[in-house]
N, C-alpha and C positions, 0 to 999 in steps of 0.2 A: 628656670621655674617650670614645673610641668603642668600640663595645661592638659582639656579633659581628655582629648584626641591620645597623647604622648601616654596617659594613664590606662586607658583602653588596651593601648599595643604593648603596653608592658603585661596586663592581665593575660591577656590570650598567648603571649611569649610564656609565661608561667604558667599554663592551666595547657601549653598544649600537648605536651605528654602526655599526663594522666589521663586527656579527654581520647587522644586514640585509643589509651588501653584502656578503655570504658565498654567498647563497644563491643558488646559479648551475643553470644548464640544463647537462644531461651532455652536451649533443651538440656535436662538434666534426667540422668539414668534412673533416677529415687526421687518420687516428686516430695517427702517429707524433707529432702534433702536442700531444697529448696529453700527451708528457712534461715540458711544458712546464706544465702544470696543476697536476702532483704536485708535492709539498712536492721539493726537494732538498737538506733536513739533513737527510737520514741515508744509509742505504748500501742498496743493491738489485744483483740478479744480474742481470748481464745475461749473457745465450748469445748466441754468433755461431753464423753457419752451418754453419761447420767445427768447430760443438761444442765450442769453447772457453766457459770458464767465467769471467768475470770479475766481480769482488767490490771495489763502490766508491759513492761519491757523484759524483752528476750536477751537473757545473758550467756544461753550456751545451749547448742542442739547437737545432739550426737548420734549414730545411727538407729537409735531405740530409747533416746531420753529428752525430754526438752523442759528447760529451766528457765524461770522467771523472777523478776523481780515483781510482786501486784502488790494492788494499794486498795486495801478493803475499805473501805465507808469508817470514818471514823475512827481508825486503827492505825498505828505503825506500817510503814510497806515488810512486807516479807517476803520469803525464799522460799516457793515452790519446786517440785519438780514433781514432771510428769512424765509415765510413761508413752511411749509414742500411743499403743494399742487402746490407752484412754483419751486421744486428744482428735475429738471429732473434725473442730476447723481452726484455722486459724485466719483473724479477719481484721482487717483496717476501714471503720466505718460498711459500708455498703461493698467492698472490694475482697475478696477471698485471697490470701494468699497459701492456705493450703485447706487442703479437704482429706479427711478419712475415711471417704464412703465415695461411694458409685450411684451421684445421684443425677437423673432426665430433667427435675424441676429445678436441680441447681443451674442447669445448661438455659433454660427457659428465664430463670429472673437476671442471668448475666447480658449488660447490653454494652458488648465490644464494638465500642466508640471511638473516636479520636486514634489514640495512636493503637490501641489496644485491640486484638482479633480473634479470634477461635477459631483452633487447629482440627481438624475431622480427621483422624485417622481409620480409613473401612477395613473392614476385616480382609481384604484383597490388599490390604498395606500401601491403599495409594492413599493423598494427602490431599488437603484444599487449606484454603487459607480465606474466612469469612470473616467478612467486614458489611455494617449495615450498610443498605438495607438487607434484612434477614429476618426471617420467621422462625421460630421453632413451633413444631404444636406435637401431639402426642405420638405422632409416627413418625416423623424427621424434620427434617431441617432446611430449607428452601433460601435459596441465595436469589437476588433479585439484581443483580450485577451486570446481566452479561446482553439485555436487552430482553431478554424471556425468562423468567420463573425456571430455574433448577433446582431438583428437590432430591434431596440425600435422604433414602429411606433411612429410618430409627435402627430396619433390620438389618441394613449392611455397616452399622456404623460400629466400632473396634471402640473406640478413646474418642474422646472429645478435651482439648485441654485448652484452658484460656491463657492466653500470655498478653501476660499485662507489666508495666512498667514498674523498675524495682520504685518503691514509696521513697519520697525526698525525707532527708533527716527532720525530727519537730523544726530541728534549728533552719535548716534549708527551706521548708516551708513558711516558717515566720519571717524570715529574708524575702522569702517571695513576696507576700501578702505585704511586709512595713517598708521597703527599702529604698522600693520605688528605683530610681539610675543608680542608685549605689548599689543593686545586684549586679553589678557588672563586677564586683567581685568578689562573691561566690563559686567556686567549681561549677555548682550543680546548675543555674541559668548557662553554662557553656553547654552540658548535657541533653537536658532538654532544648535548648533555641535549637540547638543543630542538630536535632533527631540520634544522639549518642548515647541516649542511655539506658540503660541493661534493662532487659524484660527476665521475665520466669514464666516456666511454663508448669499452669495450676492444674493438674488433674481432676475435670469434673465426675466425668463421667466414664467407667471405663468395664465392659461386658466380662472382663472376669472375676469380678467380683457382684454381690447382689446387690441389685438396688434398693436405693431408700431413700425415697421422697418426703420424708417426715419435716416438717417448717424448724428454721433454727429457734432459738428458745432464745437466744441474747440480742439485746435492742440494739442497732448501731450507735454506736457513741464519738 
């Protein structure tokens, strides 16, 4: 008969492959390419240019296209697609996972927390890795880490990218929140309890292209 202890070491004997080849580097050469990293069971907002608001799951991204399933208020779900050059952000609640603009107040309302940090790249091509406490305000960036105040002017800064943790599945999430000891078998509590699970890195902010501080237009949902 097995008993909880024997059920335990059978999960982690089965979850322990896939949980190695989990753990991946955040950096991607094309940050819309990106969307292709993030889980697509479940639903994210994505903004277009024209400030429209769309509310759906991602069923295929391609180097210049990306397609959705959304669910309009009162309507059948249906099958958009969008070109990338119209797709300002894509977002899950308060969390970006991609942006289409070069923006300083994006960098300013992101507060990488927990596992989650922001990457500084200067225009001299060296790196930091910030984690709160941290300031941003309208000339740069001030890490509070090291025992004294170090502050990354705005002017030497290249990219700023946030790398944040890929989004657990809707399913993986509702496991989390109802399951209580029977997430123990889940993949995804193997991923996160022991720090293995895949980041992406969001380009907030990046000096060649223009900036645009303008507020997003879609409510987090």
């Amino acid at each position: 008969m097995n008993t909880p202890s024997t059920c335990l070491m059978l999960a982690v004997t089965v979850l322990s492959v896939p949980i190695t080849a989990s753990a991946k580097s955040p950096e991607s050469a094309d940050p819309w390419l990106v969307l292709n990293r993030i889980t697509h069971k479940r639903s994210y907002t994505v903004e277009t240019r024209d400030r429209k608001c769309i509310w759906g799951t991602i069923s295929l991204v391609t180097t210049d296209r990306l397609t959705a399933t959304v669910y309009p208020l009162n309507r059948p779900p249906d099958i958009v697609t969008l070109d990338r050059a119209d797709v300002l952000r894509v977002a899950l609640g308060r969390l970006v996972y991609y942006s289409g603009r070069s923006s300083w107040s994006d960098v300013s309302s992101i507060r990488a927390e927990g596992r989650d940090w922001l990457k500084i790249v200067t225009n001299g091509r060296q790196t930091y890795k910030v984690k709160l406490p941290y300031t941003v305000s309208d000339d740069g960036i001030t890490m509070h880490t090291s025992g004294k105040p170090t502050k990354i002017s705005k002017s030497e800064i290249a990219q700023v990218y946030y790398i944040v943790a890929k989004p657990l599945t809707a399913n993986g999430e509702y496991l989390a929140e109802e399951l209580g000891p029977m997430i123990i078998f889940d993949p995804d509590f193997y991923l996160y309890g022991l720090h293995l699970e895949q980041y992406v890195a969001v380009l907030l902010y990046d000096t060649d292209h223009p900036e645009d501080n303008s507020p997003s237009q879609c409510s987090p949902r």
